[in-house]
C-alpha positions in Angstrom: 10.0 -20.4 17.5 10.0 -17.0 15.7 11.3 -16.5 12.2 14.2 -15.2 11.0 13.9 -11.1 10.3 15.8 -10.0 7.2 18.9 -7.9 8.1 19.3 -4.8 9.1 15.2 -5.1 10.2 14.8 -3.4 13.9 13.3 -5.6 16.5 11.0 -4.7 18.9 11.9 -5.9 22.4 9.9 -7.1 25.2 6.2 -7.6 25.5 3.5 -6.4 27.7 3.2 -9.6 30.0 7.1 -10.0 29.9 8.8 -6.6 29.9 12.6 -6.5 30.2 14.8 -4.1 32.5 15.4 -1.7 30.1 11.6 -1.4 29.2 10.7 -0.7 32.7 13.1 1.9 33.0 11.8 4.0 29.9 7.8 5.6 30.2 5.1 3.3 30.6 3.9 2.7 26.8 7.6 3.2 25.1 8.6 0.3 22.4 12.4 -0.1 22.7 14.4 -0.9 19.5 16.9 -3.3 18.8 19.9 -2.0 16.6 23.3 -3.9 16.0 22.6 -5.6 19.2 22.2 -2.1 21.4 18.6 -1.4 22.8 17.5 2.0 22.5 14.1 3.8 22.3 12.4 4.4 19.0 12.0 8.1 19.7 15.5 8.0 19.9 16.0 5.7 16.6 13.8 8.0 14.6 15.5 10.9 15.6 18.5 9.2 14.7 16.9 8.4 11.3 16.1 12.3 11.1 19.6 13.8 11.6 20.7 11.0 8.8 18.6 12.3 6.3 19.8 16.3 7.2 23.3 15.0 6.8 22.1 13.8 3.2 20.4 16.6 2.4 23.2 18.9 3.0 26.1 16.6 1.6 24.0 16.9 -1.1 23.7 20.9 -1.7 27.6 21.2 -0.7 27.8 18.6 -3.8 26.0 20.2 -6.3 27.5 24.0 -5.2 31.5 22.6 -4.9 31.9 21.2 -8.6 35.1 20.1 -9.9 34.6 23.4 -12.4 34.0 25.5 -9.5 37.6 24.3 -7.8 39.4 24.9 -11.3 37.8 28.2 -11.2 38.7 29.3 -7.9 42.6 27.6 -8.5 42.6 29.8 -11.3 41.3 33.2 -10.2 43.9 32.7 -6.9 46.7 32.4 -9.2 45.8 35.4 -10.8 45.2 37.2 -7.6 48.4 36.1 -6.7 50.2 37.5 -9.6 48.6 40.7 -10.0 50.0 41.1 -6.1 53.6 40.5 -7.4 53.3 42.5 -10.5 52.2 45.4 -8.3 55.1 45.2 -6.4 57.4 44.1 -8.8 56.2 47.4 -11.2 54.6 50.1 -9.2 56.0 50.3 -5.5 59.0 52.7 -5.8 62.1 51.2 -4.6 65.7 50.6 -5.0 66.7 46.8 -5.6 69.8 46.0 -7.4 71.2 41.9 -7.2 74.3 40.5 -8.9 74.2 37.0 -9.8 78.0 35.1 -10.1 78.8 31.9 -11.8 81.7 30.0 -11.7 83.3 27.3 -14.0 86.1 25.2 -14.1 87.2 25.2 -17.8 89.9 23.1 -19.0 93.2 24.0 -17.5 91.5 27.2 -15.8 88.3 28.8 -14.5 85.7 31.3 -16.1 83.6 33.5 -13.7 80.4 35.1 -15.7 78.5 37.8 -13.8 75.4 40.0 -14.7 74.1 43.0 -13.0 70.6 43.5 -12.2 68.1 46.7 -11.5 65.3 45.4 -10.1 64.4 49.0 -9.0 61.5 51.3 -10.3 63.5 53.4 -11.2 67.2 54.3 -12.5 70.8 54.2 -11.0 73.9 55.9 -11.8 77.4 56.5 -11.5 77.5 52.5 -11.4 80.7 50.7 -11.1 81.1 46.7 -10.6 84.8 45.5 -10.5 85.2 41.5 -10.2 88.2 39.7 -8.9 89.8 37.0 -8.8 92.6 35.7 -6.7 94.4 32.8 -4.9 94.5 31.8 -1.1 97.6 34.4 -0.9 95.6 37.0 -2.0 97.8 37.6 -5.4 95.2 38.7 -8.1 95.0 36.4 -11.2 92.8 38.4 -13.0 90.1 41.2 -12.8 87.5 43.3 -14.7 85.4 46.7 -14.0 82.8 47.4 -15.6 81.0 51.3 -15.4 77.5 52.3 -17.0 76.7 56.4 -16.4 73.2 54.6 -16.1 71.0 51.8 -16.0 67.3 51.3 -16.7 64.7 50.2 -13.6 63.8 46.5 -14.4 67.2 46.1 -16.7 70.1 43.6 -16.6 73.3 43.5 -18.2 75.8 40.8 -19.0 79.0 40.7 -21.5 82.2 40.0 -21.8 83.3 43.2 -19.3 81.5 41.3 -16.7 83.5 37.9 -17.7 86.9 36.6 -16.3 88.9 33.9 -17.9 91.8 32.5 -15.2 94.2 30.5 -17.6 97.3 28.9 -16.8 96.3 27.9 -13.0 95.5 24.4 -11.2 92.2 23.4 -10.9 93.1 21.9 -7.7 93.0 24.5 -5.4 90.5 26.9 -3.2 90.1 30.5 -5.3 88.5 33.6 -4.0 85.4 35.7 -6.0 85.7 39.1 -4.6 82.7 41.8 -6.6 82.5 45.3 -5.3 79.3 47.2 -6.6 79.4 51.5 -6.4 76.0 53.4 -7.9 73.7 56.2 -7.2 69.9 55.9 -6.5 67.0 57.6 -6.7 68.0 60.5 -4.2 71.4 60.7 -5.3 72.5 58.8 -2.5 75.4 56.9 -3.0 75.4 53.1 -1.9 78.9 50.7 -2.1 78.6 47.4 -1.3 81.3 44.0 -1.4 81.0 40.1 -1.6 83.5 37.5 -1.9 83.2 34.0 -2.3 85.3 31.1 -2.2 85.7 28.8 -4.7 87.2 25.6 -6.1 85.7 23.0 -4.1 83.3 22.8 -7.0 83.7 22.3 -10.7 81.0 24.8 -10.8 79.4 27.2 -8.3 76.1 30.2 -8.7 75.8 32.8 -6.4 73.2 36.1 -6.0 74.5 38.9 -3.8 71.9 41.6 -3.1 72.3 45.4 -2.3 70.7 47.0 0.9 67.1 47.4 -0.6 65.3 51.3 -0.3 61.8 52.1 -0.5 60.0 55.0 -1.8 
């Protein structure tokens, strides 16, 4: 009886006074090879073994090229790519862009409605008027402010107490309506107007951004 090969060893099959099937299929002379219980040639295994060691050796280059230092790196210069493309925009392409950002609170026995007014632009507007309002489901107004600026600043906002409403006296327990008109001037002198409303009173407490028809350069 034969002994035992070590595992993983390849076993030549078939002799030359007792060839198998698959022997006398191949060339006359060819060994076959015995691996994990398949028969193949060994042409074929060491071309096997061949490819196996190409793998290595390129696993191995993409290893040593593709460092974790090299993926910080790269994480970092795309960020910055990233946010140069934003400041670009946000700073140097001409346009109009104005927003108006709401919030509503329900304050003790009554409601507070903050606003501030936003040029996102690249330049100025004028002429600009923002009036806020607040009234019930009847449409009876319980309170209002305007505010007017002959101009604001590209990449300004603006917030105070004439862009703040303070509803007193009224219950809590019903549906309101936010109603802010916005009038200004842009950078041809054309005149924009524009109008949002928004109900309230479902929520103790409610944020909303309306934003103007934006113009480019």
């Amino acid at each position: 009886m034969a002994k035992d090969q070590p595992e993983g060893a390849f076993n030549l099959v078939g002799d030359s006074d007792n060839p198998t099937l698959e022997e006398a299929e191949l060339n006359e002379g060819e060994e076959l090879v015995d691996v994990g219980g398949k028969t193949f040639s060994k042409d074929e295994v060491d071309l096997a073994h061949d490819a196996l060691e190409k793998v290595r050796e390129v696993g191995e280059r993409v290893s040593q090229v593709i460092t974790p230092l090299n993926v910080v790196l790269a994480s970092i210069f795309m960020a910055f790519l990233i946010f140069t493309t934003f400041a670009v925009v946000f700073w140097v392409v001409p346009r109009d862009a104005v927003s108006v950002d709401s919030v509503y609170m329900q304050s003790g026995p009554g409601h507070v409605v903050m606003v501030e007014l936003h040029n996102y632009g690249t330049k100025p507007i004028t002429d600009v008027t923002l009036t806020v309002t607040f009234t019930d489901e009847d449409g009876e107004v319980l309170n209002s402010t305007r505010f007017y600026r002959s101009e604001i600043a590209a990449h300004t906002s603006i917030a105070g107490d004439d862009l703040e409403l303070v509803i007193g006296g009224v219950t809590v327990w019903a549906n309101y309506e936010i109603v802010i008109e916005i009038e200004y001037s842009y950078y041809d002198a054309s005149d924009l107007k524009e109008s949002w409303s928004h109900e309230v009173g479902d929520w103790s407490s409610e944020y909303f951004t309306d934003k103007t028809e934006r113009h480019w350069l």
